[in-house]
N, C-alpha and C positions, 0 to 999 in steps of 0.2 A: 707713738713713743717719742717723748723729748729725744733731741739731737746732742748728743755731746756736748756741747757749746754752750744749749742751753741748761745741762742740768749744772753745769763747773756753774756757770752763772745764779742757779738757784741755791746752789751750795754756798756759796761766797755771802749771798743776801742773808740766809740764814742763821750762818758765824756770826755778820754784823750784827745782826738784830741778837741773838746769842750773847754777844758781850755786851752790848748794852744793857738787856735785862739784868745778865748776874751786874753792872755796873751798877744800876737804880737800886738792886737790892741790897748791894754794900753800903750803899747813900742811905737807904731808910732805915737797915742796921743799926748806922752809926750813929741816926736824928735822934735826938733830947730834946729836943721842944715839942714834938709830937704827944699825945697821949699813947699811954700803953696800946689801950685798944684799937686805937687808929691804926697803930704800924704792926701790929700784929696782923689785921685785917689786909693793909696792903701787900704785908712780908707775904700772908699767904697766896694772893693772888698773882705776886708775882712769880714766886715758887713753882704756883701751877703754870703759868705761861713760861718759864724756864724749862721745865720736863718738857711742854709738848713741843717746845724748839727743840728741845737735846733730840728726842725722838726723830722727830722729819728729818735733825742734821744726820742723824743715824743711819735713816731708811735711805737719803740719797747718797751717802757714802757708799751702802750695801749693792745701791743698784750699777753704782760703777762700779767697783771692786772686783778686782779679776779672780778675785778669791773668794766666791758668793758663796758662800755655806747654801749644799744643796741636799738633798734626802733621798737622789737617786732611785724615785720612782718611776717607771716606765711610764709615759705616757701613752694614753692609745687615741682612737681615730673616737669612738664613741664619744671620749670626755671634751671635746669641743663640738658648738653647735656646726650647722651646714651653715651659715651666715657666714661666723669669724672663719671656716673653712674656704670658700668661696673666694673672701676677699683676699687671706693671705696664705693662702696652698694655691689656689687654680683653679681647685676639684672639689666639688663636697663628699660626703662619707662613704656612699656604695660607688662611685666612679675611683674613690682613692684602693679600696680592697678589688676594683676591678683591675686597676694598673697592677696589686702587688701580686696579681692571680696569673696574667699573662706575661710579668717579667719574672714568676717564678721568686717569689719574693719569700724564704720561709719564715716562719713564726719567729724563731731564735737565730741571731744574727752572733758570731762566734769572732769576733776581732784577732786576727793573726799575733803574733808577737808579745802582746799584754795579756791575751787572753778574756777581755771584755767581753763581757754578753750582755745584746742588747735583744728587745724584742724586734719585728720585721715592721710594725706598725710605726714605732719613733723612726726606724732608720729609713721610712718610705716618708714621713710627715719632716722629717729634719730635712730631707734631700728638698722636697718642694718648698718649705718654708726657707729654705737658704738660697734656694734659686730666686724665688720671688721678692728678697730684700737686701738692701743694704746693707743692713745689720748685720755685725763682726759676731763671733761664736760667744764673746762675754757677755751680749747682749740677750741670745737666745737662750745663754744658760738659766735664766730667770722662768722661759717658759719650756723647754723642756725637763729641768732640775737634774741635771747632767753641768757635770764641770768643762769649760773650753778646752780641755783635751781630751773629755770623754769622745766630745759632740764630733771633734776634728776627728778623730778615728776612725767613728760610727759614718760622719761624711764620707771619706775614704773609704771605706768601705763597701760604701751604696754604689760609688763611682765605679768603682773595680767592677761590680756586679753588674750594671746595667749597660757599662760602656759596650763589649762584645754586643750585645744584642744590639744598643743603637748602631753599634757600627756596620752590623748587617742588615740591617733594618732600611737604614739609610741608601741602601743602591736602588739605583734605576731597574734592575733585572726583577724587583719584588714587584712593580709596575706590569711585570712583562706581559700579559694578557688585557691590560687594561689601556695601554696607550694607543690602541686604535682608534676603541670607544671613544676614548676622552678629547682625540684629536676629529672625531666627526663632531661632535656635540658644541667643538670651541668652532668651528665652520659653521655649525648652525645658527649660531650669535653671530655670525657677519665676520670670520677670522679671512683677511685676504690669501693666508696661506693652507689652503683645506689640509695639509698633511702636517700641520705645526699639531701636536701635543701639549707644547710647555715651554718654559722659556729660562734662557739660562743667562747667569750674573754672578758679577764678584760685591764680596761685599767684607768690610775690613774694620776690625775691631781695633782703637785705641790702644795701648800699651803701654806700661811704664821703659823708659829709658835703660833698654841692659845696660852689664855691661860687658859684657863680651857679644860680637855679633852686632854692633850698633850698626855697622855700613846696610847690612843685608835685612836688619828689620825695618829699615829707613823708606818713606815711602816720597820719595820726590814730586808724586803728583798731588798726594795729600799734604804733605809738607807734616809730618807726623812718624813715628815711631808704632807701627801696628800688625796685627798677624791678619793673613784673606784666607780667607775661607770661597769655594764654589759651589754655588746653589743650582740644580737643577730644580723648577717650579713647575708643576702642572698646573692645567687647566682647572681643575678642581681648588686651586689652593694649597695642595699640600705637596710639601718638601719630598723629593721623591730621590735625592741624590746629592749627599752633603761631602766635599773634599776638601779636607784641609787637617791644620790647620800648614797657614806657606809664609816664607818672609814678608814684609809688606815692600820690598822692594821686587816682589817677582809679578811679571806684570800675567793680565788676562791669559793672553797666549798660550803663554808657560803653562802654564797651570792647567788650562785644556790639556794639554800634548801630555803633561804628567801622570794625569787623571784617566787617559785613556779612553774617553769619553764618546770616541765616534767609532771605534772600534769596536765598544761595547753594545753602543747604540744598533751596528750596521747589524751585531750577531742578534739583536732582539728582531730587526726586520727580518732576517733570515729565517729564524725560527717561526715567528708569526705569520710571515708570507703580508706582511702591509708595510707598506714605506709612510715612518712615523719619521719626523723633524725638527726641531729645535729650533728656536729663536732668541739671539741675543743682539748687544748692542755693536755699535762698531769697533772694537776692540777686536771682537773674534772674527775670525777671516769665514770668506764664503766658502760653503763647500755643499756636496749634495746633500748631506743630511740638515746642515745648521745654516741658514738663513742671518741677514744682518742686513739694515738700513741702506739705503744706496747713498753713495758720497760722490761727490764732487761737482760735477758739470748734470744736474740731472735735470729732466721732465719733470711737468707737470705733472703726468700719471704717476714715476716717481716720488713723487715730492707725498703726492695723496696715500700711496704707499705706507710710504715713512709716517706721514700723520696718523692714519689710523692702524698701523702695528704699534704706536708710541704709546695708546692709548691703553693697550695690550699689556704690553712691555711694563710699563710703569705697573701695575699692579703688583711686579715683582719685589718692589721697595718697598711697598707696603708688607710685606712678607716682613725680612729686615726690620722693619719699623715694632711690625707686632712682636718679633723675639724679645729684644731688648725692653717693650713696653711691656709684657709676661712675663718675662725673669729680667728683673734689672741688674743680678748678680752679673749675668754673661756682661753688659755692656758695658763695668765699673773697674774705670781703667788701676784704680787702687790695686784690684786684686791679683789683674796680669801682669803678671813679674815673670816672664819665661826663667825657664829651666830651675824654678823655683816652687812652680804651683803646675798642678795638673789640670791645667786651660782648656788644653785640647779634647781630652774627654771631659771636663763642664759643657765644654760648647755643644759636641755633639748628642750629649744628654738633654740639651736644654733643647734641642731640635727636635727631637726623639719626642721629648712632653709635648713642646708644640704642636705636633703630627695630631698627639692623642687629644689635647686641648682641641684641635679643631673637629677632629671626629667627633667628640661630644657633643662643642656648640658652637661649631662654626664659627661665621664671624662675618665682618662686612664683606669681606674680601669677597665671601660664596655668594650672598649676594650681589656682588658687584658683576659677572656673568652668568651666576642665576646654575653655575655646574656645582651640585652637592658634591661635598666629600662622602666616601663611606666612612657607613659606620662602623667602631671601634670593632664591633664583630668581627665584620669583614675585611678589615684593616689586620684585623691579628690573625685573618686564616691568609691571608695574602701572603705576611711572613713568614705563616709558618711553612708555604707552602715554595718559598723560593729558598728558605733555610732548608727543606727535606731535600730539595733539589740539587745544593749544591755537592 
C-alpha cells in the first residue's frame, strides 16, 4: 500500500495533469484555423483522457478520505487466500479459527454502548491485521468495509476479550511442570548453570512525550520517554512470564521486587520438589534462585563464565526483536500515548500471539538451541490447566 506521502503526492501530479487537459481543451475549443474534423477528433480525445484523470483523481481522493463510503459486509477468514494471510495476519486460515477456538472467540461479536454487531471472524482478522501494520483504521477501512469507528470498537473489543486470558496465560506458574525438563535439556546443550530454565530481562518500548507523568516515564539510561515491560524467557523460546507495563524511569530491580518473581519462583520449586533458576544480566542482584554475570575483579574461569552464559543471554533480545518484527503496531511509538490508548493490553496481546506464532512455526531462535516449543495443543492444555488450578 502507497504511504501517505506518496499518495498526497500522486494526487497533486494528477490535478496538474487534470488542468492542463481541460486547459488544451479550451485551446482547441476556441481554434479557427483548425478544420472541423481535426478538432473534433482531438476535442474527443482529449475528453477521453480528461474522464480517465477525473476518475483516478476520484479513486485517490476515496482511498484517503476518512469518510470511505463502505457496504459493511462482514469479512471472513475464507474470502482471503493462506498467502495474503500468512504475510499480513501471521496465521493462515485453519491456525486463525484455531486461535478463535481456544480464546473462546464467538461467532457474533455484540459491541457494548452502540450496540454493533460484528462477526468473531473480522474481529479475530482486524485484531492481527492491526497488530501486524502500521496502518491507521482509515486505511484498513478499504479492506475490511467497516468505517474507522466501526473498526476502532470492534479493535476494543477483541482487546477487552483476549487481554484476561493473555494476562493469565502469561505467568511462569503455567510453566509449572515443565521447567525442570526444560532446565535439563538447556544443560544438555552445554548451559554452565544445569538448574537455569530461562532467562530473565527488561525490555522498553519508545513513547510519545506525556504530558502529565513526564519525570517517571523518563528513562535516563535510554535518554528517551518509554514504558518496560519484564520478560521471563525459556529455554524453549517462549515467553513464559510477561510484567508490565512500568515507568521507564523504574529501573531492573524495581520491577523484580514488584513482580514478585522469586517468591513465585521459590513456591514452583516447592511444589515440584526441583530447584529451577533464572538468569539475567547485571542489573539484577544474585540470589539463590537468579544467577547474574560476575563483575568486577574476576578470573579467568569467571570471565569464561560470563562469555558463554552471554551467549545464552543474548538469545533473549532476539525474543524482543521478533515482537516488534511480528507486530510492528506494539513498537510504533505514534501510537503510545499513555493514559490515552490501551498499550498495555496491546502489548500483552501481542505476546500472547507470539507464544502462539511460535508454537505453530517456530523460528530461528528454536533452532538456535535446537529445544522445541510445544505445540499449540499442548500450549493450550498447559493453560488450561494452571487456569483450573488457580
Amino acid at each position: 500500500m502507497p504511504s501517505r506521502v506518496g499518495c498526497a503526492l500522486e494526487r497533486r501530479l494528477l490535478r496538474k495533469q487534470f488542468d492542463e487537459l481541460v486547459g488544451l481543451f479550451m485551446g482547441f475549443l476556441a481554434a479557427r484555423r483548425l478544420r472541423a474534423d481535426v478538432r473534433i477528433g482531438v476535442l474527443r480525445l482529449l475528453l477521453a483522457a480528461i474522464e480517465r484523470c477525473w476518475k483516478d483523481l476520484e479513486n485517490a481522493k476515496r482511498y484517503w478520505n476518512y469518510r470511505n463510503a463502505v457496504g459493511n459486509v462482514p469479512r471472513t477468514i475464507g474470502g482471503f487466500t493462506d498467502d495474503w494471510l500468512r504475510q499480513h495476519c501471521r496465521f493462515v486460515g485453519w491456525e486463525i479459527r484455531e486461535l478463535m477456538r481456544i480464546l473462546n472467540i464467538q461467532s457474533t461479536i455484540r459491541v457494548r454502548g452502540t450496540g454493533r454487531v460484528f462477526t468473531g471472524e473480522e474481529g479475530m482478522l482486524l485484531l492481527l491485521r492491526r497488530m501486524a501494520t502500521l496502518e491507521n483504521l482509515h486505511h484498513l477501512s478499504s479492506t475490511f468495509d467497516r468505517s474507522a469507528s466501526a473498526l476502532s470498537e470492534l479493535h476494543n473489543a477483541m482487546l477487552d476479550h483476549v487481554y484476561p486470558y493473555a494476562k493469565r496465560a502469561l505467568r511462569l506458574e503455567v510453566w509449572l511442570h515443565e521447567l525442570p525438563r526444560l532446565a535439563k535439556d538447556l544443560a544438555a546443550k552445554g548451559c554452565r548453570i544445569p538448574t537455569c530454565c530461562g532467562f530473565i530481562d527488561g525490555t522498553l518500548f519508545k513513547i510519545r512525550r506525556p504530558t502529565e507523568g513526564e519525570d517517571a516515564a523518563y528513562s535516563g539510561w535510554k535518554r528517551m520517554h518509554a514504558t518496560k515491560y519484564q520478560a521471563v524467557v525459556l529455554s524453549n523460546f517462549m515467553i513464559a512470564d510477561y510484567d508490565g507495563p512500568h515507568a521507564g524511569s523504574v529501573g531492573d530491580a524495581n520491577i523484580l521486587r514488584r513482580s514478585n518473581i522469586e517468591a513465585r519462583l521459590q513456591a514452583i520449586v516447592d511444589e515440584v520438589g526441583h530447584v529451577v533458576t533464572l538468569y539475567g544480566d547485571g542489573a539484577y542482584p544474585r540470589t539463590d534462585l537468579l544467577h547474574r554475570p560476575f563483575k568486577g575483579n574476576i578470573s579467568a574461569e569467571q570471565a569464561a563464565f560470563n562469555e558463554a552464559m552471554s551467549s545464552y543471554r543474548q538469545a533473549v533480545e532476539w525474543i524482543f526483536g521478533k515482537l516488534e518484527q511480528l507486530w510492528p503496531f506494539v513498537g510504533d511509538k505514534t501510537r503510545r500515548t499513555i493514559m490515552l490508548r490501551q498499550t498495555g493490553k496491546e502489548d500483552l496481546v501481542a505476546a500472547l500471539l507470539m507464544n502462539f506464532h511460535t508454537c505453530l512455526c517456530g523460528g530461528v531462535t528454536t533452532d538456535y538451541l535446537g529445544i522445541a516449543p510445544p505445540t499449540l495443543e499442548e500450549y493450550e492444555a498447559m493453560i488450561r490447566r494452571a487456569m483450573d488450578g488457580e
